[in-house]
N, C-alpha and C positions, 0 to 999 in steps of 0.2 A: 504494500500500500504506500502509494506516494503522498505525503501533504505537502501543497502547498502554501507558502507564507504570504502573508498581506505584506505591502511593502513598507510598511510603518515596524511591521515583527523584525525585518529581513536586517532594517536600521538598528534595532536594540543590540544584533548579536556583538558587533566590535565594541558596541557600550560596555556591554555586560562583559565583556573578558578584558576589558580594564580596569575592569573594578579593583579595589583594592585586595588584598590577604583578608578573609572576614569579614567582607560585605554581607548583612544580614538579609538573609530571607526569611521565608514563613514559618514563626516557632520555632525560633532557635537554628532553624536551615543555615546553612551558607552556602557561597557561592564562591572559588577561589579562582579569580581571574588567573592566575600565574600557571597554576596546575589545569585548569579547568573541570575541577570537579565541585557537583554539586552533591553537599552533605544535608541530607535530612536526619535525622535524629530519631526521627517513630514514621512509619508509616501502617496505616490503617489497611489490611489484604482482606479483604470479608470477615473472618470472627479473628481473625488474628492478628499481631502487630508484628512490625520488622524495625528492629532497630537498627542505627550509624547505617541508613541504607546508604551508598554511595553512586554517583552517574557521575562520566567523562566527558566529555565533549571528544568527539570525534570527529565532527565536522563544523567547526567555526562560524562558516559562513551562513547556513541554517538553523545552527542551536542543534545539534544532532547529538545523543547522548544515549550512553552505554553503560547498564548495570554493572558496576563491580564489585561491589560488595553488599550483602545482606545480613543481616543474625535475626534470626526467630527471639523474638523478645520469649523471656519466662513473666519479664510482670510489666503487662501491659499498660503502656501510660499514659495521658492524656493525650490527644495528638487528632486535626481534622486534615492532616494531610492523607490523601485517600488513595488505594490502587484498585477500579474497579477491572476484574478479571472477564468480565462478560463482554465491556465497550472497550478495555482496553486503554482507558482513560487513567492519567497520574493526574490529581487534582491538588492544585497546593493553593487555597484560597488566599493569600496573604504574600506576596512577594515585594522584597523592598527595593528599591532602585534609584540610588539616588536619594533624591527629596522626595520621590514618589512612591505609591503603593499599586500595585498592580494583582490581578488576580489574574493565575499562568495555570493553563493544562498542558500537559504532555502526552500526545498520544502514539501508543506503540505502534515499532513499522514492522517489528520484526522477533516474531514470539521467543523464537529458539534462543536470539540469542539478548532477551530483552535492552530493544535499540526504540527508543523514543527521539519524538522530533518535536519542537516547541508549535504548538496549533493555536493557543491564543496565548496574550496578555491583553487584558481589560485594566485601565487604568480605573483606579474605585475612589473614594474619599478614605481618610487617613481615616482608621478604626478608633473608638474614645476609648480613653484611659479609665481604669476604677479608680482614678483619683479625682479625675474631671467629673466621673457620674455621683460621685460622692458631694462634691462640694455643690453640685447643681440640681443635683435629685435625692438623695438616699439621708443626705442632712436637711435640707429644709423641707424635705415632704416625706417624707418618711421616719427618720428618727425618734419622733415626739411617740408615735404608737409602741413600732419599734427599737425599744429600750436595752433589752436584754435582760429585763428584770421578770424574775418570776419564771417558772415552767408551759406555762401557756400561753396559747398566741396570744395577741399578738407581738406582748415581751420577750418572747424566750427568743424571737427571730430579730438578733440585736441588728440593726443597722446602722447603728453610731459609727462615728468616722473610726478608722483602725478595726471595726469587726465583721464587715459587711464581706469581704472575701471567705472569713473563714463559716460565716452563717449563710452562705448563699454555693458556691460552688461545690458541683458531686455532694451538695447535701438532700437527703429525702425530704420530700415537699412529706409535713403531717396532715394534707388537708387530699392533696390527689394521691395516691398509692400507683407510683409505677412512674411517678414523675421527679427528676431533682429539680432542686429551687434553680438551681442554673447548669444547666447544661453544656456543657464547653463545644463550639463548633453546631450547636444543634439550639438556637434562638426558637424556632417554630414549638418545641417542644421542651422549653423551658418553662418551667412553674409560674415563673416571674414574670415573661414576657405574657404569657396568656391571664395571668390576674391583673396586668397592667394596661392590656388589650382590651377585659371582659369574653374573654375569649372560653375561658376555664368553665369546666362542668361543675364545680363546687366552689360555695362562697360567693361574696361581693367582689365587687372590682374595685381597685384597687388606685390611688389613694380614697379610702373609703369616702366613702360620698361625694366623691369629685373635689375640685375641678381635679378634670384627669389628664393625666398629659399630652401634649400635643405629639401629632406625627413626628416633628425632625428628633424629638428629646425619644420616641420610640425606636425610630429609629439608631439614633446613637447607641442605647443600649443593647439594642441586636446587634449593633458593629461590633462592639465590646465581647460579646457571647460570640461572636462569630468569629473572633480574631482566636478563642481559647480559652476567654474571660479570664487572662494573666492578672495576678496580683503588683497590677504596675498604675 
């Protein structure tokens, strides 16, 4: 299968391999212009993870890249870097570039000896920080319920500035069973996003009784969720 690049893609490749030693990519990824290998750290295979997976660049001029290294993670970690084996798709939602942020798939050209070719970068808005959501959302509209006082909601779920990562991420929603309060890389199906939506099958929506947040401010915090929901 041949892909071809848009010519806006074809321009990134001499960018991208001057990048510096340690150009960040998505979650913790890099990208080392000098070797041209690009390092992800977890990747997602259907129920299983791969960690220090590694890709080469092979061919420069297209972004053309060759698996060299894999390990079967024992304890799988947090990670929306994805390899779907049915489309054939490496999906890395977050890639850094510069000042910019870009959302990059890879698709395979060549099963046997897994050889991907870069098929898009989508330039996105820069994902918000839990420190930005904190001081614009989770302290002035949320805090005052969410205390961390006491064993029951809506205290025990603290979201005072400093607790809000460790009361929200991979933690079990106690209101929906089968959901966590934030879900890393998975907004649609976060606790948080659907009680701040009204979107949730149990409970009020959320800040109780309004007013409720607007779109951009919902947005952000799916950016947030969507980057890994990093405690940054």
């Amino acid at each position: 299968m041949t892909i071809r690049l848009h010519a806006h893609l074809r321009r990134l490749a001499p960018w991208l391999l001057a990048l510096p030693l340690g150009s960040a990519w998505a979650l913790g990824a890099t990208f080392d212009g000098a070797s041209g290998l690009l390092t992800l750290p977890d990747v997602k295979v259907g129920s299983s993870t791969y960690a220090n997976v590694r890709l080469e660049v092979i061919n420069p001029a297209n972004l053309t890249f060759r698996l060299r290294e894999a390990t079967l993670s024992q304890n799988a970690g947090t990670t929306n870097i994805s390899f779907d084996a049915a489309t054939g798709v490496l999906t890395i939602p977050e890639v850094a570039v510069g000042g910019d942020t870009y959302r990059a798939t890879l698709a395979i050209t060549d099963a046997a000896t897994y050889t991907f070719v870069l098929s898009s970068a989508t330039k996105t808005a820069a994902a918000a920080t839990l420190s930005q959501l904190q001081a614009e959302v989770f302290t002035p509209r949320c805090s005052f319920c969410h205390t961390g006082g006491g064993s029951a909601l809506p205290g025990a779920m603290n979201l005072t500035d400093g607790n809000a990562f460790a009361n929200l991420v991979n933690v079990a929603s106690r209101e929906s069973t089968g959901l966590m309060r934030v879900a890393p890389g998975d907004a649609a199906n976060s606790y948080l996003v659907r009680k701040l939506e009204g979107t949730n099958n149990v409970g009020a929506r959320m800040p109780l009784g309004g007013p409720y947040l607007d779109a951009d401010t919902l947005a952000r915090i799916k950016s947030w969720i969507a980057s890994g929901a990093p405690n940054n």
